[in-house]
TORPA-470261 format. One record per atom (N, C-alpha, C): residue number from 1; x, y, z. Coordinates in nm, 2 decimals, m for minus. Example, Ala and Ser with C-alpha at 12.3 -4.5 7.8 and 13.67 -1.06 7.14 Angstrom:
BEGIN
SITE:nr:east:north:up
SITE:1:1.32:m0.57:0.78 $
SITE:1:1.23:m0.45:0.78 $
SITE:1:1.32:m0.33:0.78 $
SITE:2:1.28:m0.22:0.71 $
SITE:2:1.37:m0.11:0.71 $
SITE:2:1.29:0.00:0.79 $
***
This chain:
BEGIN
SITE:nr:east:north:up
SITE:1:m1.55:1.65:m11.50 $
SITE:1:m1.64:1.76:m11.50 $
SITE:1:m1.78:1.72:m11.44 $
SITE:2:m1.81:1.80:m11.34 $
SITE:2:m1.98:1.76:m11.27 $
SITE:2:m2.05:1.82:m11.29 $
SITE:3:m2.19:1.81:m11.33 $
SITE:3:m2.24:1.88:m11.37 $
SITE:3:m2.38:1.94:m11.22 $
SITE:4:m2.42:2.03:m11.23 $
SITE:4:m2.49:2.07:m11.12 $
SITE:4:m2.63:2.02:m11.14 $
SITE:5:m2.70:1.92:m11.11 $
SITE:5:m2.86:1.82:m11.13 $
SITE:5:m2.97:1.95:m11.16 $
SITE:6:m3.04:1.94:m11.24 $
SITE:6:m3.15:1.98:m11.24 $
SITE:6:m3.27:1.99:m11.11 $
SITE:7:m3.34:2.11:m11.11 $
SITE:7:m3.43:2.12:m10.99 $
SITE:7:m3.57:2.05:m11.09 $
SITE:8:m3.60:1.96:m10.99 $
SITE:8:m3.74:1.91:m11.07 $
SITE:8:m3.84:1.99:m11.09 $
SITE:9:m3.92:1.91:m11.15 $
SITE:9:m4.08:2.01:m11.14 $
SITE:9:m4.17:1.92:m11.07 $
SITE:10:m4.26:2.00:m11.08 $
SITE:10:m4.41:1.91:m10.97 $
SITE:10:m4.42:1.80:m11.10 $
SITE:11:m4.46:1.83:m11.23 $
SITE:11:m4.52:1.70:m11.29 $
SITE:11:m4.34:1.57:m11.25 $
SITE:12:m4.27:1.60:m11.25 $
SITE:12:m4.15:1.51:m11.25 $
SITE:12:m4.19:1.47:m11.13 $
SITE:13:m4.18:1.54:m11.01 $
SITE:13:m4.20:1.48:m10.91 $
SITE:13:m4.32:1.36:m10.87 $
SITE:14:m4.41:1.43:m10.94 $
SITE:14:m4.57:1.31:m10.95 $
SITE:14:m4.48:1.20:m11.03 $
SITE:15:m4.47:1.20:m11.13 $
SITE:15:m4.49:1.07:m11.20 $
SITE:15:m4.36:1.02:m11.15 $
SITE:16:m4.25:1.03:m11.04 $
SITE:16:m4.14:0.96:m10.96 $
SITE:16:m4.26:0.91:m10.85 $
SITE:17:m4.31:0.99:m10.79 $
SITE:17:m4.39:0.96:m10.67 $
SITE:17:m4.48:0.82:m10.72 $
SITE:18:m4.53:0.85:m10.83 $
SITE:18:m4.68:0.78:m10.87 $
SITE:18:m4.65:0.63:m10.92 $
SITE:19:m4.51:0.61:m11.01 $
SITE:19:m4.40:0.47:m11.01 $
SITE:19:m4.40:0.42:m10.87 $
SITE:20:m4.32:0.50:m10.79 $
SITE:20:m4.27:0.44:m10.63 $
SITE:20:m4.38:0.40:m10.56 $
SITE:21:m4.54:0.47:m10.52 $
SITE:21:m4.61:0.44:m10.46 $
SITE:21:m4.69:0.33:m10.54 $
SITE:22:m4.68:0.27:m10.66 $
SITE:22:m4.76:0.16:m10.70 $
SITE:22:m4.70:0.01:m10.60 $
SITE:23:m4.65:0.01:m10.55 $
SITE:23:m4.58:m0.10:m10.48 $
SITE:23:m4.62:m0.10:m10.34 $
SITE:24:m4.72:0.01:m10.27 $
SITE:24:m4.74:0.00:m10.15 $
SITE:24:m4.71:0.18:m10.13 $
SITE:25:m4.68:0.18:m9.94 $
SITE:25:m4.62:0.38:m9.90 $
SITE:25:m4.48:0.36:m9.98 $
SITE:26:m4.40:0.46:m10.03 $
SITE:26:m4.32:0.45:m10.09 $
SITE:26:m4.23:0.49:m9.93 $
SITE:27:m4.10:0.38:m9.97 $
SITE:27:m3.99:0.39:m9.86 $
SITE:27:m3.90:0.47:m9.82 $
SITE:28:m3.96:0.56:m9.84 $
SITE:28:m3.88:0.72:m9.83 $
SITE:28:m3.76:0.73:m9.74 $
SITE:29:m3.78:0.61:m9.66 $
SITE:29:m3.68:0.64:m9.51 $
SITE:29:m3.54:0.61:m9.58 $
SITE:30:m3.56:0.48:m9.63 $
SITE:30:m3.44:0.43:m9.70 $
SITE:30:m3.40:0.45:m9.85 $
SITE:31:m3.43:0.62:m9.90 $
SITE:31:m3.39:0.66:m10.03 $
SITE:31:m3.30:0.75:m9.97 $
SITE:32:m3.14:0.76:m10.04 $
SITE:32:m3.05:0.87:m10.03 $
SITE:32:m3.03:0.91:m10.18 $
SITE:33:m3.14:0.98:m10.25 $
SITE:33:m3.07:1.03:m10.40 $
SITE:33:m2.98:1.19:m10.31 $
SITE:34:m2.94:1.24:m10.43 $
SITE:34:m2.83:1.40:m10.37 $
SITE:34:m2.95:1.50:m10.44 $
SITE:35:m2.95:1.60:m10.34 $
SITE:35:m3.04:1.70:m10.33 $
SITE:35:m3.04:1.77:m10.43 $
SITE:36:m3.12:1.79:m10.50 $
SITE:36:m3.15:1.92:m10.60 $
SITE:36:m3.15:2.02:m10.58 $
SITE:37:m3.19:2.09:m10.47 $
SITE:37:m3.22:2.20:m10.46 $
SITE:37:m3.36:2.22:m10.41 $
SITE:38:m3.37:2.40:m10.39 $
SITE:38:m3.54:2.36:m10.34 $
SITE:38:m3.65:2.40:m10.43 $
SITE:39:m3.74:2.38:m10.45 $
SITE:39:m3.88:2.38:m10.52 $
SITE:39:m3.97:2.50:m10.44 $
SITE:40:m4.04:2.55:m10.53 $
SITE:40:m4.10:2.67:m10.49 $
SITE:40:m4.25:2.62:m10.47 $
SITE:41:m4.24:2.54:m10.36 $
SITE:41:m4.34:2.44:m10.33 $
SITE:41:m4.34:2.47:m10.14 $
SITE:42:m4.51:2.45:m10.12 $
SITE:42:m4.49:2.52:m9.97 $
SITE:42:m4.65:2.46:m9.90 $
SITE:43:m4.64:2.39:m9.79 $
SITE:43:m4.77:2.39:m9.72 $
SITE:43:m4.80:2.53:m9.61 $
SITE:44:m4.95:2.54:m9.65 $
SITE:44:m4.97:2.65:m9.55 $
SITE:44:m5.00:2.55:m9.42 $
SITE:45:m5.07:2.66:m9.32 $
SITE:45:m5.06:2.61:m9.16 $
SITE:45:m5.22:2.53:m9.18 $
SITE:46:m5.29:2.55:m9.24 $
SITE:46:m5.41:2.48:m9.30 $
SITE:46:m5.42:2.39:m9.38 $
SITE:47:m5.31:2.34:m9.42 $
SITE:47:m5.25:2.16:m9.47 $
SITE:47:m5.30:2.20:m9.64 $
SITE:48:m5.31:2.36:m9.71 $
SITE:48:m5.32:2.36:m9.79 $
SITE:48:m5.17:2.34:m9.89 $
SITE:49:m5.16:2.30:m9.98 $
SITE:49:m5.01:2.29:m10.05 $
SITE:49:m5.04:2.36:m10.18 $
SITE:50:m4.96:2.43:m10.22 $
SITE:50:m4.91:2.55:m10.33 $
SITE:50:m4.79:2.51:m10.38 $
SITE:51:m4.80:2.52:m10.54 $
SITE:51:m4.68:2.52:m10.60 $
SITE:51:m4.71:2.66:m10.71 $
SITE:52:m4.57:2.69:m10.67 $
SITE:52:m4.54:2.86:m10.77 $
SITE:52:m4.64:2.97:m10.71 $
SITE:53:m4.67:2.97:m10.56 $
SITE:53:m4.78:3.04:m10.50 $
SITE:53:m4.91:3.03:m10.58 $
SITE:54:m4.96:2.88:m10.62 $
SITE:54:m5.07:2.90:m10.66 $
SITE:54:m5.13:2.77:m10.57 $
SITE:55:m5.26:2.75:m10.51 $
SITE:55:m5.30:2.65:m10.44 $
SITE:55:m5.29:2.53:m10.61 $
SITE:56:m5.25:2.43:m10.52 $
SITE:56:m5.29:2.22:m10.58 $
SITE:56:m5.43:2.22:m10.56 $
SITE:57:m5.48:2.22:m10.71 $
SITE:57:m5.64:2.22:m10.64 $
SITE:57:m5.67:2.04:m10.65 $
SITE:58:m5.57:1.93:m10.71 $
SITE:58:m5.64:1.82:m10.75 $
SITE:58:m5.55:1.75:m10.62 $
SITE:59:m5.63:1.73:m10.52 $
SITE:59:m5.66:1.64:m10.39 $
SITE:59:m5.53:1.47:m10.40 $
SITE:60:m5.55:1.43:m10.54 $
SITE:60:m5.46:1.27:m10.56 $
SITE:60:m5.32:1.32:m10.56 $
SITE:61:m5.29:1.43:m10.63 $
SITE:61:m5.17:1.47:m10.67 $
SITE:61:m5.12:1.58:m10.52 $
SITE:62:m5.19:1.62:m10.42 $
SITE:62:m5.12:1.65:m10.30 $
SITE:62:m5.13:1.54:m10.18 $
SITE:63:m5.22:1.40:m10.21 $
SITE:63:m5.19:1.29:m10.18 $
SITE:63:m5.07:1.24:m10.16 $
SITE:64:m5.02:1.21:m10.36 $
SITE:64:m4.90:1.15:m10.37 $
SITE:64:m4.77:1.21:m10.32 $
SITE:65:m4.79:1.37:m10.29 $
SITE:65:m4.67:1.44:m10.27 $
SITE:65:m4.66:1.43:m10.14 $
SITE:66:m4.75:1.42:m10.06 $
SITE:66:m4.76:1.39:m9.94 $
SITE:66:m4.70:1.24:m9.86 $
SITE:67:m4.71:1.14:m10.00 $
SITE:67:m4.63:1.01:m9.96 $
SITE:67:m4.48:1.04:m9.99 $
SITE:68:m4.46:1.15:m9.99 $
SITE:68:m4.28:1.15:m10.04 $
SITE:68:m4.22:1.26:m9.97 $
SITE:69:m4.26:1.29:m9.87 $
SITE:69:m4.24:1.39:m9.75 $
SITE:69:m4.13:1.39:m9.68 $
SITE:70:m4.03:1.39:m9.61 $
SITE:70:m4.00:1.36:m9.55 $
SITE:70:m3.93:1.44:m9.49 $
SITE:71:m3.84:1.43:m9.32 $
SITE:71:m3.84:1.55:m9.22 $
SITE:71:m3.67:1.54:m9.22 $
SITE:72:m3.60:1.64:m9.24 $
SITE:72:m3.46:1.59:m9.17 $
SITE:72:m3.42:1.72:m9.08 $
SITE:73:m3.43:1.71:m8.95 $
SITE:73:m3.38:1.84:m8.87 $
SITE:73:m3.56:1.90:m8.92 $
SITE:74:m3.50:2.10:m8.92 $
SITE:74:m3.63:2.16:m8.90 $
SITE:74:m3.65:2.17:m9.07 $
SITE:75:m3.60:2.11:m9.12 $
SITE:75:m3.62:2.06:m9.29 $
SITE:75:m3.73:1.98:m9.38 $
SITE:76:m3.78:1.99:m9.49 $
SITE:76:m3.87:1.93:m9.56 $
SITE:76:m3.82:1.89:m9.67 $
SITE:77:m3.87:1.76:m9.74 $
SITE:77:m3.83:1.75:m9.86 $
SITE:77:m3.93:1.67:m9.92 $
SITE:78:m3.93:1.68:m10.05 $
SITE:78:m3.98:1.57:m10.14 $
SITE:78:m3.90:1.48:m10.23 $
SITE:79:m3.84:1.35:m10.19 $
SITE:79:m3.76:1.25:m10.23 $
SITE:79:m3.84:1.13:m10.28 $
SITE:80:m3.75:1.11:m10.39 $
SITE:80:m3.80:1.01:m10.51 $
SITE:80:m3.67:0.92:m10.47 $
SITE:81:m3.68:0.81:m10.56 $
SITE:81:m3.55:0.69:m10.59 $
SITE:81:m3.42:0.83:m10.59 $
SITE:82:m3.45:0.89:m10.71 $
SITE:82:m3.33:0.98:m10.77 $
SITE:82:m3.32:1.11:m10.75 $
SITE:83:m3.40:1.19:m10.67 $
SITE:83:m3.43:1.32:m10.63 $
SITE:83:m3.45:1.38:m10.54 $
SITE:84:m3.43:1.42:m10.45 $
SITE:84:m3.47:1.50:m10.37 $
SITE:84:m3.47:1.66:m10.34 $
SITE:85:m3.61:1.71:m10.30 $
SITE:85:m3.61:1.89:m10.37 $
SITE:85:m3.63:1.93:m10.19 $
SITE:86:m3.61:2.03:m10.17 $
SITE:86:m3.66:2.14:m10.06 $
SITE:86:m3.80:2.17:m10.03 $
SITE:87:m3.88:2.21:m9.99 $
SITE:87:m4.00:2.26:m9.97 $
SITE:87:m4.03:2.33:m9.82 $
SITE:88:m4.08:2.43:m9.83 $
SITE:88:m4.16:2.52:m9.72 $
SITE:88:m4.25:2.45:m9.69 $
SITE:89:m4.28:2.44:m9.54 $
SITE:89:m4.36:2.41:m9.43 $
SITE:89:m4.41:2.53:m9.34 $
SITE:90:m4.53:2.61:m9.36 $
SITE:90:m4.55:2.71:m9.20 $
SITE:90:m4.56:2.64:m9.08 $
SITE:91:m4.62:2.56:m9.07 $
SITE:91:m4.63:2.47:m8.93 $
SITE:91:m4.60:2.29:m8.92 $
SITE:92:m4.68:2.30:m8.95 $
SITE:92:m4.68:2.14:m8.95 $
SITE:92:m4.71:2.09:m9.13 $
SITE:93:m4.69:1.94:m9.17 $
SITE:93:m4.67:1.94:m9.31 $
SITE:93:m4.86:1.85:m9.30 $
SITE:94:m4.88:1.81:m9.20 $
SITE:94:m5.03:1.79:m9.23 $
SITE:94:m5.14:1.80:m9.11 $
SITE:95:m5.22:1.79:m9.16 $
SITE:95:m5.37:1.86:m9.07 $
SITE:95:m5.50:1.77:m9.04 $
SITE:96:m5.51:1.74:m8.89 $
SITE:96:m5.61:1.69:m8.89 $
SITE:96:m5.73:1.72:m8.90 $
SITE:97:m5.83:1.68:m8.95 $
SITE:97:m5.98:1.71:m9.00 $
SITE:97:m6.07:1.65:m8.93 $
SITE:98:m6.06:1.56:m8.91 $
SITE:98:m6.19:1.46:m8.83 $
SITE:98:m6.07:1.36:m8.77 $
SITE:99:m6.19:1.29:m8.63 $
SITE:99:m6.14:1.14:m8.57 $
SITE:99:m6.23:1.10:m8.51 $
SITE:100:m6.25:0.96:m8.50 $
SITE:100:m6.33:0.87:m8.44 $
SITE:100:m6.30:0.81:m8.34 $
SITE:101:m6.44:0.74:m8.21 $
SITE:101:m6.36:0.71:m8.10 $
SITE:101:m6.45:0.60:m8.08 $
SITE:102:m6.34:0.54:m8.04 $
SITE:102:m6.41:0.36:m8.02 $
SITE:102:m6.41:0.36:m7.85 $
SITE:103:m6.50:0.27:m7.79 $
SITE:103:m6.48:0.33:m7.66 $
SITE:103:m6.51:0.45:m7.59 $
SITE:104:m6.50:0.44:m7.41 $
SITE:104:m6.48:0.54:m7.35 $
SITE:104:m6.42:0.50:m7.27 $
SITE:105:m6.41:0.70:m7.16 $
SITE:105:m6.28:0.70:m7.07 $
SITE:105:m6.19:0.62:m7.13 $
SITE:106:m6.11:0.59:m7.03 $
SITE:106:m5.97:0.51:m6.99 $
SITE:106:m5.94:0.42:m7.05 $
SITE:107:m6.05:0.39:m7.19 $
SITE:107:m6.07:0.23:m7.23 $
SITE:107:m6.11:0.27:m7.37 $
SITE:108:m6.10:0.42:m7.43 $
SITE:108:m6.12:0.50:m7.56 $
SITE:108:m5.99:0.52:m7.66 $
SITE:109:m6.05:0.49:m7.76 $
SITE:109:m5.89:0.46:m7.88 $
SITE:109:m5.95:0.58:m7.98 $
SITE:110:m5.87:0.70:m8.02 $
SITE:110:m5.89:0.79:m8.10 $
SITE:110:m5.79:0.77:m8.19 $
SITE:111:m5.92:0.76:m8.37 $
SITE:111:m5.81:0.75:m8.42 $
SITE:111:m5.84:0.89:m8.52 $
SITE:112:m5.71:0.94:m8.56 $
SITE:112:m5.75:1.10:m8.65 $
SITE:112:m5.74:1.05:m8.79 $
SITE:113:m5.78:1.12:m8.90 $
SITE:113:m5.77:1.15:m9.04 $
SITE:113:m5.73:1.28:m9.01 $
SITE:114:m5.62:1.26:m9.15 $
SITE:114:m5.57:1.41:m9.21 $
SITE:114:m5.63:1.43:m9.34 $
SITE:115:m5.63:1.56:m9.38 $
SITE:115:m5.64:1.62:m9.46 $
SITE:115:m5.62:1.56:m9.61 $
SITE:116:m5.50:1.46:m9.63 $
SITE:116:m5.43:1.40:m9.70 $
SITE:116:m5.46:1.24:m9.64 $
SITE:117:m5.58:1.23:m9.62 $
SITE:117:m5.61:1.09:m9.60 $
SITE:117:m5.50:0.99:m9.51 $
SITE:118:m5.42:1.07:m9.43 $
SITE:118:m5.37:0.95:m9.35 $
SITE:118:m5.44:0.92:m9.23 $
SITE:119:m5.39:0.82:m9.13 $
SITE:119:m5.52:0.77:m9.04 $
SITE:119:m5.37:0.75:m8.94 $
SITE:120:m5.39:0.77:m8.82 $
SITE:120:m5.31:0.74:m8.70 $
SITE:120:m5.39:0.73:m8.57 $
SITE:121:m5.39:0.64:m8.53 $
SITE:121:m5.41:0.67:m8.37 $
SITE:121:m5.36:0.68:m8.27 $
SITE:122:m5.41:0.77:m8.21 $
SITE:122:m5.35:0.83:m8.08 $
SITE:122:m5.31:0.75:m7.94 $
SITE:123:m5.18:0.72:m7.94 $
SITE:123:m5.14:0.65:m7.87 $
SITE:123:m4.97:0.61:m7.84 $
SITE:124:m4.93:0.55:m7.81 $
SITE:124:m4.80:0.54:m7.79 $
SITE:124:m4.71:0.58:m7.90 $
SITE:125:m4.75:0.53:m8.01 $
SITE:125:m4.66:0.56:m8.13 $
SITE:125:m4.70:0.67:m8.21 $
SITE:126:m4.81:0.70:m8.18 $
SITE:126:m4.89:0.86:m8.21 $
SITE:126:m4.87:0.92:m8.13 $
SITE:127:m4.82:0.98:m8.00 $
SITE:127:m4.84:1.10:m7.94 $
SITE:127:m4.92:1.24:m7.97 $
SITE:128:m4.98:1.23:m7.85 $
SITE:128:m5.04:1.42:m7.89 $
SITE:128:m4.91:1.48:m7.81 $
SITE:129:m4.87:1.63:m7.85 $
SITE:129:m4.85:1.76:m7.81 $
SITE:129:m4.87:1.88:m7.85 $
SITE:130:m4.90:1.93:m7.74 $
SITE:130:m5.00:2.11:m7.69 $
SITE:130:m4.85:2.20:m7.73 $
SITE:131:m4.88:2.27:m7.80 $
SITE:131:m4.77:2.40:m7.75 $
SITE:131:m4.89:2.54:m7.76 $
SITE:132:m4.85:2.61:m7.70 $
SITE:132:m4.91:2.73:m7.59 $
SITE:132:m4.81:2.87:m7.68 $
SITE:133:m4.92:2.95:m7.71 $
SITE:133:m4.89:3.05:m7.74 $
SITE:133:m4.81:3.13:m7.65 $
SITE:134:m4.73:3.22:m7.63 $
SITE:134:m4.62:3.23:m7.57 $
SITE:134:m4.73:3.36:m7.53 $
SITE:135:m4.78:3.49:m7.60 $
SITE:135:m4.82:3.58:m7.61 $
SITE:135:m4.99:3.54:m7.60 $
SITE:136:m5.04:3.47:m7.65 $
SITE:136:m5.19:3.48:m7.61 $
SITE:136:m5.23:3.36:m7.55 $
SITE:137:m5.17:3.23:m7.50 $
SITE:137:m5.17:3.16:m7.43 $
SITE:137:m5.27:3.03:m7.49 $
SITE:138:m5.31:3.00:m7.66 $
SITE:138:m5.33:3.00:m7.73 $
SITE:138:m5.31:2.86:m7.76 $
SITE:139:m5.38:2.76:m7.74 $
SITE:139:m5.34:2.61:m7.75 $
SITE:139:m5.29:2.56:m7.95 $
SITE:140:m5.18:2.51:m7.94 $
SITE:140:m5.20:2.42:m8.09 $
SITE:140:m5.17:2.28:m8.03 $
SITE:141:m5.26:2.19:m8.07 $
SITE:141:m5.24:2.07:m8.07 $
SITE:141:m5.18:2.00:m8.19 $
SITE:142:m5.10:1.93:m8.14 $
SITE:142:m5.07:1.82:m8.30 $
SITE:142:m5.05:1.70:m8.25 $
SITE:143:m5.01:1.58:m8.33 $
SITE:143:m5.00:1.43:m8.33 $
SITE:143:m4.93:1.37:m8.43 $
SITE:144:m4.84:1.32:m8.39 $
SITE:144:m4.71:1.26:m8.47 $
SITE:144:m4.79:1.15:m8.55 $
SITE:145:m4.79:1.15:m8.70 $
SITE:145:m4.82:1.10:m8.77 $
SITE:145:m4.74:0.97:m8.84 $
SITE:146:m4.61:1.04:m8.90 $
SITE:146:m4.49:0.91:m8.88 $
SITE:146:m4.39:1.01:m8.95 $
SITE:147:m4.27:0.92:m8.91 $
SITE:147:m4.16:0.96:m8.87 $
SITE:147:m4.08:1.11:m8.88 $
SITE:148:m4.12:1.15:m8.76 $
SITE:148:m4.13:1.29:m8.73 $
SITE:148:m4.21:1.36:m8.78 $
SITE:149:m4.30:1.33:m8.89 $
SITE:149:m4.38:1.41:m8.95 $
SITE:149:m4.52:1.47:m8.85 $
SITE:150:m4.53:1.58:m8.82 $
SITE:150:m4.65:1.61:m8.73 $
SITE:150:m4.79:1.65:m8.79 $
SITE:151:m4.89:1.63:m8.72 $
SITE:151:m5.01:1.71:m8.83 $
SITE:151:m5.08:1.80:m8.71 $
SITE:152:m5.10:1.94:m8.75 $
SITE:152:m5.20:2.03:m8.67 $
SITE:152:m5.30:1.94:m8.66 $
SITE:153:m5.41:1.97:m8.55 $
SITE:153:m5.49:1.90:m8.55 $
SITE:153:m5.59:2.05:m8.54 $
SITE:154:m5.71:2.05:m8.64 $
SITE:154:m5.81:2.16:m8.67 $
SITE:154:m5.88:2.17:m8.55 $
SITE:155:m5.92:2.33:m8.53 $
SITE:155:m6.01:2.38:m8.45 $
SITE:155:m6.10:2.33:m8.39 $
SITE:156:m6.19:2.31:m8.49 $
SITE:156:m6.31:2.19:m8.46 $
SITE:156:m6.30:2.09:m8.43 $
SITE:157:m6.20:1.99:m8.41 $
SITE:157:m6.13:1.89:m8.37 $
SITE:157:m6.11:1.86:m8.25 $
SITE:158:m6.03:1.96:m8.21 $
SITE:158:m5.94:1.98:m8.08 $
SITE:158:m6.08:2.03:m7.96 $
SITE:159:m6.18:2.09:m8.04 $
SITE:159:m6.29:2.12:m7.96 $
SITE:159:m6.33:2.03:m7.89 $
SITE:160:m6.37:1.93:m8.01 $
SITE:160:m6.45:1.78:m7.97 $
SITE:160:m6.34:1.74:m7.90 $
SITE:161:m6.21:1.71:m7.89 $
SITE:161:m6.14:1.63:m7.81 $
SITE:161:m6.15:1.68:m7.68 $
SITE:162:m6.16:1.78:m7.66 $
SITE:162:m6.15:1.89:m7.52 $
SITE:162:m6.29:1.82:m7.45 $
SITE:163:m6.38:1.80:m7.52 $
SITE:163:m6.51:1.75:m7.47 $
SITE:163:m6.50:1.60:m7.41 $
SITE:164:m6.40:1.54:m7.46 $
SITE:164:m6.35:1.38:m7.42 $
SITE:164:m6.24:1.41:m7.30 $
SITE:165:m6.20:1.49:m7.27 $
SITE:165:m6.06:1.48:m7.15 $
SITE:165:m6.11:1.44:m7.05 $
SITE:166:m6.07:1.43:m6.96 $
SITE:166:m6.12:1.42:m6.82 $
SITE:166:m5.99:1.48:m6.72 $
SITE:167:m5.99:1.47:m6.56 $
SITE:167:m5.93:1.51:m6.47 $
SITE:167:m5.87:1.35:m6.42 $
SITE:168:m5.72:1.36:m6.41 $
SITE:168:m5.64:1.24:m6.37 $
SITE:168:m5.55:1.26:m6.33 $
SITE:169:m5.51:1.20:m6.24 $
SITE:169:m5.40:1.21:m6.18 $
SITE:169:m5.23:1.16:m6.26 $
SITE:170:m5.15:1.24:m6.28 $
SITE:170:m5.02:1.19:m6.37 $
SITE:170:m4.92:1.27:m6.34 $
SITE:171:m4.82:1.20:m6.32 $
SITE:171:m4.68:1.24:m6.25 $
SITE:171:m4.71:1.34:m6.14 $
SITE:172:m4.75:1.30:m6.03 $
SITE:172:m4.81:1.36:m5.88 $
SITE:172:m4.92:1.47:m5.91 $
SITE:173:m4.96:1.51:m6.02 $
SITE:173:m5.05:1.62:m6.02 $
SITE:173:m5.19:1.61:m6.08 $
SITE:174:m5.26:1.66:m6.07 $
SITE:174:m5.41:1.61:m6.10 $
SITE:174:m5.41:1.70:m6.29 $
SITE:175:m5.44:1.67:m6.40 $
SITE:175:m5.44:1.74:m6.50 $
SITE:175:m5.55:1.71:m6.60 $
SITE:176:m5.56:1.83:m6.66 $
SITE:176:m5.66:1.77:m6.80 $
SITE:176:m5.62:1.75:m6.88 $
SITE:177:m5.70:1.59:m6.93 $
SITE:177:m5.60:1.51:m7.05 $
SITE:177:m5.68:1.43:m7.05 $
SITE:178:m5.67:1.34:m7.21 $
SITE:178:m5.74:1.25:m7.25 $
SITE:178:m5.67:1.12:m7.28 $
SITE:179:m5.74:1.02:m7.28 $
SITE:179:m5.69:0.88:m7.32 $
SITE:179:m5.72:0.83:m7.44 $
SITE:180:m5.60:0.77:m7.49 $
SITE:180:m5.62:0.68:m7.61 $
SITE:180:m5.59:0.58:m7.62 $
SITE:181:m5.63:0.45:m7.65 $
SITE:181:m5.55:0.35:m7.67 $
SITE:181:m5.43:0.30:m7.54 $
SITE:182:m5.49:0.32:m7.39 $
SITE:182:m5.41:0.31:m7.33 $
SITE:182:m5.32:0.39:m7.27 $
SITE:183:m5.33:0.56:m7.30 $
SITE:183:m5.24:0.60:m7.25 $
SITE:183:m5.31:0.71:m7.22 $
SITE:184:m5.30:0.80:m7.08 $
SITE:184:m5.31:0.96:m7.07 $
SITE:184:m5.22:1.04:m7.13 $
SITE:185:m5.29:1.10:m7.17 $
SITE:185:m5.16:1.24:m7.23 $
SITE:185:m5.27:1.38:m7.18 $
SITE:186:m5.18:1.45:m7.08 $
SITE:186:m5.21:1.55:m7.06 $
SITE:186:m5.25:1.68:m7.14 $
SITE:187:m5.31:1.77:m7.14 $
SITE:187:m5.27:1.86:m7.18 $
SITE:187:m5.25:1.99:m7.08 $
SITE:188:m5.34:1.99:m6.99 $
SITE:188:m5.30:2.11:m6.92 $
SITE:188:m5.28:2.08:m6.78 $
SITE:189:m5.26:2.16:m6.67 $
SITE:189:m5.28:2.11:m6.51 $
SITE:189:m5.38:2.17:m6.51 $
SITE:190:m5.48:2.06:m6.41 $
SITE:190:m5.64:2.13:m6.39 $
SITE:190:m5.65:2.24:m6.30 $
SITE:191:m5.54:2.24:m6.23 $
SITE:191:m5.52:2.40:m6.14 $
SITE:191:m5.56:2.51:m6.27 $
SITE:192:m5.51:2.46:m6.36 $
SITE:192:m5.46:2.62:m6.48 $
SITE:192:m5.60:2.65:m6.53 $
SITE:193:m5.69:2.59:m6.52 $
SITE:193:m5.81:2.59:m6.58 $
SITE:193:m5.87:2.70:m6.56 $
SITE:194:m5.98:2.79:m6.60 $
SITE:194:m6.01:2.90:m6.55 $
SITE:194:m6.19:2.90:m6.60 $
***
């Protein structure tokens, strides 16, 4: 006879998360516990995180949940050694807030902070990508954070970066895009500019 696993709760989930991550990022990639079910747990598009529709107001504890993230397909979860639950995503699971730039032009290394204190730099193993409002033509930027995990990158952010692009030539066409760490990444063709 099998029995059907219990759906955790947020405090169960913290103190699995808060064991696993005393050792270092907890190794999420290489945990296969069997799914629980999903948790009425959800990031908004503003990298705010809610459990039971109420905002996480204590910052360490949407930290740690943030170290136990992880992407499979257009899916979320939070996995422990022995658990893994479901969770709602509106956009992306985290949000850039600020980034620093060492350098200029072609010879400039941007690196971002999220929301949830991770740090990535933009570059080969970071990628930026633009997606375009279909209806209002409406830039979102994001930046691969790790493993498939993406983070919006904020308003104010994406302003100041807009202020760092320049006009380059990439794959036969002249476009606006910025460098980081060695690499152009486009964002628009400078034709489209207005």
């Amino acid at each position: 006879m099998t029995s059907t696993p219990m759906i955790p709760t947020a405090d169960t989930l913290a103190a699995a998360a808060s064991t696993a991550a005393r050792k270092g990022p907890p190794p999420v990639h290489l945990w296969n516990p069997p799914f629980c079910g999903d948790i009425d747990m959800r990031i908004a598009r503003d990298g705010t995180w809610f459990y039971l529709g109420t905002p996480i107001g204590r910052p360490a504890l949407v930290k740690l949940f943030s170290g136990i993230l992880r992407r499979e397909g257009d899916a979320y979860f939070l996995v422990t050694p022995v658990e893994k639950v479901g969770i709602r995503v509106d956009d992306a699971p985290f949000l850039v807030t600020d980034f620093t730039v060492d350098g200029t032009g072609s010879t400039q290394t941007i690196t971002v902070t999220t929301k949830t204190e991770d740090r990535a730099t933009l570059g080969p193993d970071h990628p930026l990508r633009i997606r375009f409002d279909p209806s209002t033509g409406e830039p979102s930027p994001y930046i691969l954070i790790r493993a498939d995990l993406w983070a919006l990158i904020d308003r104010k952010s994406f302003y100041r970066l807009v202020d760092l692009c320049c006009h380059q030539r990439h794959d036969g066409q002249l476009w606006f895009g910025l460098w980081s760490a060695g690499q152009f990444f486009p964002v628009m063709l400078s034709s489209e500019l207005t």
